[in-house]
N, C-alpha and C positions, 0 to 999 in steps of 0.2 A: 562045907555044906551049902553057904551060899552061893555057889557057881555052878548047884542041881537046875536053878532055879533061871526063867529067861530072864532077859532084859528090860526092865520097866520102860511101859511103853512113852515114847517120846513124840513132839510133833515135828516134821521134817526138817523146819528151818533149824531146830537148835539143835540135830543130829549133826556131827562133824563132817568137814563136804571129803569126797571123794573127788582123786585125783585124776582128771582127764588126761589121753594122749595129744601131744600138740597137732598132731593130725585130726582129731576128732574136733578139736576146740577149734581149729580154724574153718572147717567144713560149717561147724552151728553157725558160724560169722558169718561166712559168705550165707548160707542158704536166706538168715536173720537180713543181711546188707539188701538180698534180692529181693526178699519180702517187703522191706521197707521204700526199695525204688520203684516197685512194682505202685504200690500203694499212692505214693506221693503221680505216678504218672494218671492213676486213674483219678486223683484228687485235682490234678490241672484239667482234665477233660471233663470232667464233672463241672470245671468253674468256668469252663469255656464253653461249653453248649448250652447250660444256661443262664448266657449273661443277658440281662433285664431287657429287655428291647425300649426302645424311649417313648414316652406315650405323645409327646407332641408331633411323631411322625405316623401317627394314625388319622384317616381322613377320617372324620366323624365328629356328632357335637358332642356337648362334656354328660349328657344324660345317662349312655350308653356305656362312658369312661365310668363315671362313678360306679353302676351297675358293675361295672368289672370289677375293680376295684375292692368294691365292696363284697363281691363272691369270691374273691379270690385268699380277701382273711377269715372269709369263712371256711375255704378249703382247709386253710393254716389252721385253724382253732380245732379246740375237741370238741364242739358244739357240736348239736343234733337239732338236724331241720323236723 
């Protein structure tokens, strides 16, 4: 009588895994490989377009500097002007 009855329900991880074809598990690979070289190329382009520029090669006096400076950890903060 207890095989009327479904399956108490479980949560995925502690369900037994099911057995992939080695054709399908290598295709997750590659797609999983490309996504992550993908990722890592726009993470170098990312650190290369904005690398810091030097502030002593700005002609200007340090008034101006500070003002930057200072607006610019305001841009960084969650503060509200």
């Amino acid at each position: 009588m207890a095989a009327a009855y479904p399956p108490p329900w479980e949560p995925i991880w502690k369900r037994p895994r099911t057995s992939k074809p080695k054709a399908e598990k290598k295709r997750e690979l590659r797609k999983q490989r490309r996504r992550l070289q993908d990722a890592g190329r726009r993470r170098l382009a990312a650190g290369e377009s904005r690398r810091p520029r030097a502030w002593q090669g700005r002609i200007s006096n340090a008034a101006p500097r500070r003002d930057a400076h200072a607006l610019s950890r305001l841009r960084r903060s969650t503060a509200w002007l």
